[in-house]
Each structure stands twice: as structure tokens, then as C-alpha cells.
N, C-alpha and C positions, 0 to 999 in steps of 0.2 A: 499424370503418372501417379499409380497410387503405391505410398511406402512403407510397406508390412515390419512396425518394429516387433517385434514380440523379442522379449529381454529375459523371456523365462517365467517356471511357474513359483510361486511362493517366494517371490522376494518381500524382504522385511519393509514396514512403513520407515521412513525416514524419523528424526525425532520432531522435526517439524511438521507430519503428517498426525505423527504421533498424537500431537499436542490437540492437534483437530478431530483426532478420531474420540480421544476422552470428552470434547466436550459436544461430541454426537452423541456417546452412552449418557452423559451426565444431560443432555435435553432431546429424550424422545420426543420426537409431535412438533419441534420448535422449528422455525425458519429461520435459521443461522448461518451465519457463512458462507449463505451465496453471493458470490460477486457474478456483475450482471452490467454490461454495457448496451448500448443502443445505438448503432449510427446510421443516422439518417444522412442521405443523399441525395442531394435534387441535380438537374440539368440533364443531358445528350445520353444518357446511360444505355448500355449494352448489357439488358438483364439476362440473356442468355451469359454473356460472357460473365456477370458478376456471379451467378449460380455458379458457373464451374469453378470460379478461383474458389468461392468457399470450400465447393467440395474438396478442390484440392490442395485447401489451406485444414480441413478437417484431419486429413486424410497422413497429413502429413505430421499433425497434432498426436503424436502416441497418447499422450495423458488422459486423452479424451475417452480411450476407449479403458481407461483401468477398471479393472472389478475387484471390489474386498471380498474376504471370503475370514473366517474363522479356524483355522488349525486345531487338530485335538486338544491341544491344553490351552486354548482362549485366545490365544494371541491373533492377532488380523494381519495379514499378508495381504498382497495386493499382485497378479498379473492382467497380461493383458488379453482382454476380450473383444474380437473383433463385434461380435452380435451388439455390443454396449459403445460402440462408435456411433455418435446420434448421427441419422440422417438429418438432411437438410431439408425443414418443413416450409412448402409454399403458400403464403396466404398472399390471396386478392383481396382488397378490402376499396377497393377502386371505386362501385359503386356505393358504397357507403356513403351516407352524408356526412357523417364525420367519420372521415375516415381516421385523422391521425389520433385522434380522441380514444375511440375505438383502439389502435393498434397498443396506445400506452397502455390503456386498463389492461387490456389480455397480457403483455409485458410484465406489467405489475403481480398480474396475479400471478401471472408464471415464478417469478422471485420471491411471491409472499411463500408460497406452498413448501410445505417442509420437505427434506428429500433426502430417505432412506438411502444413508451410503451401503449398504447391506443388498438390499433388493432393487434400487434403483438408477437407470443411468446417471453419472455422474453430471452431465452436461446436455446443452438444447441448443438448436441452432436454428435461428427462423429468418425466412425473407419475407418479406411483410409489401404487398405491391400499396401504394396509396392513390398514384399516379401515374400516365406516363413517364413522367419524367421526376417521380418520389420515389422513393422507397426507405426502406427500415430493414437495417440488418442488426437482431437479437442475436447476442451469444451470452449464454448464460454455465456458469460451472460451480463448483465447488472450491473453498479455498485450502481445500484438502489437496488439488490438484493444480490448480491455475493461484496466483498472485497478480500483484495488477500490474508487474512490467510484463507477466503473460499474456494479459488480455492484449494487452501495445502490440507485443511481438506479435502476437498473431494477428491482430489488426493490419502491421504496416504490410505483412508477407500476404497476408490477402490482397492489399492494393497491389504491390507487385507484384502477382499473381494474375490480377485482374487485366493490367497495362501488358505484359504477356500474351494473355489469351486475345487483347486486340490489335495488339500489332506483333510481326514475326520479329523475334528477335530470340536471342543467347535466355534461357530459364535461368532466375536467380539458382544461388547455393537452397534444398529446402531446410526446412527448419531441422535442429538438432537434436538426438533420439536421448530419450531420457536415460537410457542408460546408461550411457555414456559421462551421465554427471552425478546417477549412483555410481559407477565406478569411482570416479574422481571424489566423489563425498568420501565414501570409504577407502579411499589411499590418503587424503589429509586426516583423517581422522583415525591412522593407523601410523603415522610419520612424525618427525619431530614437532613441527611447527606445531603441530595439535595440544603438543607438550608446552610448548614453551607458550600459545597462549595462553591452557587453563593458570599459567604461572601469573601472565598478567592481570587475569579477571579475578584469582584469589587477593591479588593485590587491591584492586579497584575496591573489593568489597570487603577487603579490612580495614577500607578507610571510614570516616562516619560519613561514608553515604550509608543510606538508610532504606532500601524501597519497600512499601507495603508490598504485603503478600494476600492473597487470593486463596480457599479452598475452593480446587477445582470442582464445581458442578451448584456453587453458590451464586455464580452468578445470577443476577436480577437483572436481564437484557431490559429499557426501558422500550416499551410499545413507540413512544414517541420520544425521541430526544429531542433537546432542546436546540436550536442550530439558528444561526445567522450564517450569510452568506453575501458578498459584497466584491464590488473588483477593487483593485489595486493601481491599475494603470498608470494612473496619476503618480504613481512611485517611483514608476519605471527609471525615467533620468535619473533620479539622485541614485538610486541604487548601483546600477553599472557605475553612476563616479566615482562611487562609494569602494563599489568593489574592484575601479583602477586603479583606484587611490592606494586602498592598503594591501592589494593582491588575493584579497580572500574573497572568491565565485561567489557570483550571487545567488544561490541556490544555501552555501553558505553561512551569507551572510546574513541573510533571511532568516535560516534556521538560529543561529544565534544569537541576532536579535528578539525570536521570539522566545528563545529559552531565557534571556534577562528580564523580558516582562512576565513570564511565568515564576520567576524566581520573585520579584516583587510585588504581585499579585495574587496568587491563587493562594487560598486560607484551608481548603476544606479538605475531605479525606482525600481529596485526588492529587495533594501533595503532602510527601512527608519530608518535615522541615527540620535539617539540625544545623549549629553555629559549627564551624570550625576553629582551629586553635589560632585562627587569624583572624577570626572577628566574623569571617563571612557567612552569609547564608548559604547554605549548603541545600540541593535538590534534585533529584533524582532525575532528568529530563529523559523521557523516552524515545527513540528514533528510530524509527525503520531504516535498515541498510540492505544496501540491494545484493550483494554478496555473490555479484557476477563476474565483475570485472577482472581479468586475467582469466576466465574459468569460461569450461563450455558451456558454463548456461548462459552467456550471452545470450546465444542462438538455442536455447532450450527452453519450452512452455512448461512448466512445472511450479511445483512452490517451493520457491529457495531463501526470497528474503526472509531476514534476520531481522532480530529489533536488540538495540543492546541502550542501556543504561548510562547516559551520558552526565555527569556530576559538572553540575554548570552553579558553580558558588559564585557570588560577589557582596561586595557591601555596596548599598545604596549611595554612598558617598564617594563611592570612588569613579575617576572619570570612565566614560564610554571606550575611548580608544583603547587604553590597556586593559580593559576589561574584556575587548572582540580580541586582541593579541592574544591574550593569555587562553579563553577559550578555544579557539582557533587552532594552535597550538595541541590540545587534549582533543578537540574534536579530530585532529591528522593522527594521531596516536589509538585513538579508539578505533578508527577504521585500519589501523596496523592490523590488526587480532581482530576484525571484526568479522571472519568467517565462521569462529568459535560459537557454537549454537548458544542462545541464552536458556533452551532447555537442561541443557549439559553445565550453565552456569549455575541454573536454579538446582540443580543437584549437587554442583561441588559446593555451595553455598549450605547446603545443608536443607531444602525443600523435599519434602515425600513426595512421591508418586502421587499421590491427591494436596499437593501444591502448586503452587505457579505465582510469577511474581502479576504485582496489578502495574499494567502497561499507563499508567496515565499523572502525568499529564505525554502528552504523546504530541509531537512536532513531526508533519508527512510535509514534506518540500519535494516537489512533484515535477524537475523540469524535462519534460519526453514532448518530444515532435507528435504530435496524432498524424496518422495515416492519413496518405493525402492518394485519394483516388483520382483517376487518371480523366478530367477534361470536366470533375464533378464538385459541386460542394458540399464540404462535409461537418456535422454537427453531429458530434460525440455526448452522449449523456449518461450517465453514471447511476445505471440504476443503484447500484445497490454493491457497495465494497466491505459490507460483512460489519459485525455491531466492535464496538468500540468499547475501553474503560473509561469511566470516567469523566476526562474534557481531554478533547482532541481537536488538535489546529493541524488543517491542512490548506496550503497555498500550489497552487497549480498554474503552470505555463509553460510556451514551449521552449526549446532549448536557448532562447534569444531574450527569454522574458518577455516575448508578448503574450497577453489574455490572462496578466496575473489575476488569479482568485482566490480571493479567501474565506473559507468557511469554518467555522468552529463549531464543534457542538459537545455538547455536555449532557450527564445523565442527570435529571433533574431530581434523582432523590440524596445527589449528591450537593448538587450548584444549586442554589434558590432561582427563580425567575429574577428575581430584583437584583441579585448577583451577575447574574450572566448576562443581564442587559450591560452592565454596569462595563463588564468585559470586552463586551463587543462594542462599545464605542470607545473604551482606552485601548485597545489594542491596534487598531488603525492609525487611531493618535499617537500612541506612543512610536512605531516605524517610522509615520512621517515626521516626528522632531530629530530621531536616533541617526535620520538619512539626512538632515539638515546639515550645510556645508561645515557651520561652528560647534556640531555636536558633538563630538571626538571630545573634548576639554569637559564638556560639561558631566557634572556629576549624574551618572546613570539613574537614579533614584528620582531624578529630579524631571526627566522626559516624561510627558504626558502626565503633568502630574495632578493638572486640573480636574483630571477624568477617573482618577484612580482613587480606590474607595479607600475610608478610612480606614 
């Protein structure tokens, strides 16, 4: 069944749209912000039936079909256009000799190419045959429109779309129309709560946190960042003991552990460092928050996460356990108010309209089930989640904590090479001692400290 949102003409960009459409005028020509998945499938597959759940996992995607358009006095509205809903393109690459070789380069190229939010579809969707029993399904968008719990969401409702089409049974709920979470954006941000959080972020940022600031259209995307990538696995146990131990999720714990070894590590411009009246190192930790929960964008593909400014002080001397308590603690507090845009923060803060704060260092803890297709196996790969400030740590698994990953990667006209080597081997070190059963007592400063540069 296919479900015609049309939400009307000339509605306004959100301020998170916003934020993306300035740095499409500020890089003509550049390939920015595409985020772009890959899942590959092998075993018994039902390609007709996988064709249609796409189609009718597209179909049900509003976002997909949005078109920008410019208004007399400048400004860019966005409705929706059915003509700009991508069709789903079929390639055979079957008898290729290398076919899967073959399917990533074209993949590639597709995410390298720059894409006119103005004159061009927002979005691509490909079915790539390799095999009988292979295939590759490309969905590639904009992070004007899709974020990467959208890429999931739409991911998991195509699997159950799929398992639908092959055996009879009750149709899931479909996906949720985006306007229904414009709606909802614009009634909290017409009601109290909206008040009473710009109250707590003025608060946050009277303190000496300090985060560097960006002019918009300055940035210098680096061609190639610098990036390590490594699993974790080996963690796993102490983690979950870790986090039955002191009640704090390991998703977490995770994140707070890696914002202590940011706080005693990183020197360069992608942290700014000030003492508090307690002695502590004070630093800016940035976080993506998914800004779903209780709201209808659960069940809605659009761009909604938020990233807000989390102030993760401590002194190298002082032990590990009260140092995750007390963070712990201000991390439950920041996600009180953490629907409050940090565009709207960068303006009550005093930011121009050609400002923005610099997102980095930045901690993504990624724990989402991937889509699990019905009788297949499935390998997810991550073209492409849009360029980064900075140094950026992301750990990824599913919601049990299996297939921990960790990858860091940093702009190299920021991090030196001998630097950033230097990071990716005390950063692994330092979780596995912080997860060690007697590490609670021990003075935080002093985990991995063999590894950590002078």
C-alpha cells in the first residue's frame, strides 16, 4: 500500500535542517553530508519479495520525497514532491567477475558525488543482484533529511516489510509521517518546557565551560581523516559487570569512560581546556542525543538528533568510581532538557547566524539492533555518516553489546599522525583498566597511563 504524506506547501526548515542547508550554501561543488548505508544479504532470499518491501518501505518514507525550493525573500521552505521519491534502481552485476568489488566502487561513487539540495533528489535507493543468493541493498540520503537512527528505522521496517510480503500475516503499524513531529517540534517549542530549558542551557554555559566556536562556511572537511578502527569484544564481560555493579547502562558507561580519557588526553584545538574552582579539568564533551524518546519520532525517518555539550570535569587524582557517580549524575540531567536544540543554544549563547559551536571532541555510543531479514544474513556497512569536527569516537553494538566497535578518527590538520597513533592505542588501554574489577578506587589519571603521552 502506498501512503501519500503531503503535509503542505512552504513549510519552514527545521533549525536542524537549517543548520545543514547553511553549510550546503557555504560548500558548493562539495560532498558533504551524505549518509549512505549498504546491506548486504546472502542465503534463500525472495528478490521479488525484497523489491517490494523496499518499495514499500520508500513509499512510506515521506522525507524521501522532500523538495527545497527558495521563497521571495531567500529563505528555503521545503514540501513534498512525489516526482523526487527515488525510484528503486535495479542492477544485475551477477555475471561480473567481481561483482561485489564492482558494486562498492559504484556505491562509492554514488556517496562521493555532491548533491544539489536545490535541483536534485534528496535520496537513492539501489538493489544491486551479486548472486543468487547475494545481494546489496544501497540507500543513500541527505543529513538534511535522514540521521542515522533513520537509516535503522528504515532499515528494521523494510525487514518487516519483507517477512510480510512472504508469509500472510497482520502488516506492521507503517512508518510515521513527518509532520506529525513538525507538529510536535513546534508545540514544545511554543510551551513551557521550551522555557524552562533555555533556563537550564543559559545556566550550563555561564559556567566555565568554554566550547570553541566555528564560522560557518570555514570549515576545512579533511579529503582523508585520520581513523583507526578496532573491536572491543574482549570488554564485553567487564562492562555489563561494571554496569550491574553501579547501575549505570553500558551504552553509558562507555560514553563516560570515554569522555575521562578525553578529559586527560586530548591537547589540541579540538579541546578547550579550562580549571574549575575545584581544581578540576573542565571540557567541553560533545554527544549526540537522539531526541526521540517519548515523541513521535520514534517511529519517524527524518533529522531530529540533537548534539548538546556535556561538561565532563575531573582531576587526574581523584578515584574512578566517584568520578562515573558524579558524571552519571549531570549526564541524567543533560538529557532532562536535551530536546532544547543546540542551534537555539548557539544563539542564546550569543552566536551569529554565521556561527556554530565546533562539535569536537564528540563521543557517538551507538547501541541499535540492525535489521534482521527474515531466513538471511545480514552485513551492514556504513558508507558514509557525514564529515565530522575534529576527533570523533564512535563505539557501536547491538542493544546486548555484542559486535562492540570502536573507531576514532580525527582531522589531521588538527591531531598530528604521532599524536593520533598515540590515542588509539591508550584508548583501548585505558577502558580495559577503567573496567578492571579494582578500578573504581584507583585514581582516574592513572588508568592506561603507560600509553598516554606526555
Amino acid at each position: 500500500m502506498t501512503h501519500h504524506h503531503d503535509f503542505g506547501y512552504g513549510q519552514p526548515l527545521t533549525l536542524a535542517q537549517l543548520d545543514f542547508w547553511e553549510e550546503f550554501t557555504a560548500h558548493p561543488g562539495e560532498a558533504v553530508s551524505t549518509v549512505a548505508h549498504a546491506l548486504e544479504l546472502r542465503g534463500p532470499l525472495d528478490e521479488v519479495a525484497l523489491a517490494q518491501a523496499i518499495r514499500q518501505t520508500i513509499a512510506e518514507t515521506d522525507v524521501l520525497s522532500l523538495r527545497f525550493a527558495l521563497g521571495p525573500d531567500g529563505v528555503p521552505h521545503q514540501l513534498a514532491d512525489p516526482s523526487r521519491r527515488p525510484e528503486l534502481r535495479l542492477l544485475d552485476l551477477s555475471q561480473h567477475a567481481h561483482a561485489r568489488d564492482r558494486a562498492m566502487a559504484l556505491m562509492q561513487a554514488d556517496v562521493a558525488a555532491p548533491l544539489d539540495l536545490l535541483h536534485q533528489p534528496l535520496a537513492a535507493q539501489w538493489l544491486v543482484r551479486l548472486g543468487p543468493e547475494h545481494v546489496i541493498w544501497h540507500h543513500r540520503g541527505h543529513h538534511i533529511v535522514l540521521d542515522g537512527y533513520a537509516m535503522g528505522l528504515i532499515e528494521r521496517r523494510c525487514a518487516e516489510a519483507y517477512a510480510e510480503a512472504r508469509v500472510e500475516q497482520p502488516p506492521s503499524p507503517p512508518l510515521g509521517r513527518f509532520n506529525a513531529y513538525l507538529q510536535e517540534e513546534a508545540a514544545y517549542r511554543a510551551g513551557p518546557r521550551h522555557a524552562a530549558d533555555a533556563l537550564h542551557w543559559a545556566e550550563v554555559l555561564s559556567a566555565p565551560l568554554a566550547p570553541g566556536v566555528l564560522a560557518k562556511g570555514s570549515e576545512d572537511y579533511p579529503i582523508s581523516a585520520l581513523r583507526h578502527a578496532c573491536p572491543l569484544d574482549a570488554l564485553r564481560p567487564a562492562l555489563l559487570a561494571r554496569a550491574a555493579e553501579t547501575g549505570i547502562g553500558w551504552p553509558d558507561m562507555l560514553t563516560l569512560l570515554c569522555s575521562a580519557w578525553a578529559v586527560l588526553n586530548l591537547r589540541d584545538r579540538s579541546a578547550v581546556r579550562v580549571h574549575d574552582s575545584q581544581g578540576r579539568i573542565s571540557m567541553p564533551i560533545w554527544l549526540p542525543y537522539m531526541s526521540r524518546m517519548g515523541s513521535v519520532a520514534i517511529r519517524v525517518p527524518a533529522l531530529v538528533v540533537n548534539i548538546l555539550p556535556f561538561d565532563a570535569s575531573l582531576s587526574a587524582s581523584e578515584a574512578l568510581g566517584p568520578v562515573l557517580t558524579r558524571l552519571a549524575g549531570r549526564l541524567r540531567k543533560l538529557r532532562r532538557h536535551g530536546r532544547y536544540r543546540i542551534e537555539q543554544i548557539g544563539a542564546d549563547h550569543g552566536l551569529t547566524s554565521r556561527e556554530r559551536f565546533f562539535f569536537s571532541p564528540l563521543i557517538n555510543v551507538l547501541p541499535f539492533d540492525a535489521a534482521a531479514f527474515d531466513g538471511l544474513r545480514m552485513q551492514r556497512h556504513v558508507l558514509s555518516n557525514g564529515p565530522g569536527d575534529g576527533f570523533n569516537i564512535t563505539i557501536r553494538a547491538d542493544s546486548q553489546a555484542q559486535g562492540l566497535d570502536l573507531c576514532i578518527e580525527a582531522d589531521p590538520s588538527l591531531t598530528p599522525a604521532a599524536d593520533f597513533a598515540r590515542h588509539a592505542a591508550s584508548l583501548p588501554a585505558f577502558l580495559a583498566e577503567a573496567l578492571a574489577p579494582d578500578a573504581a578506587s584507583r585514581p582516574v589519571g592513572a588508568l592506561g597511563a603507560a600509553l598516554l603521552p606526555a
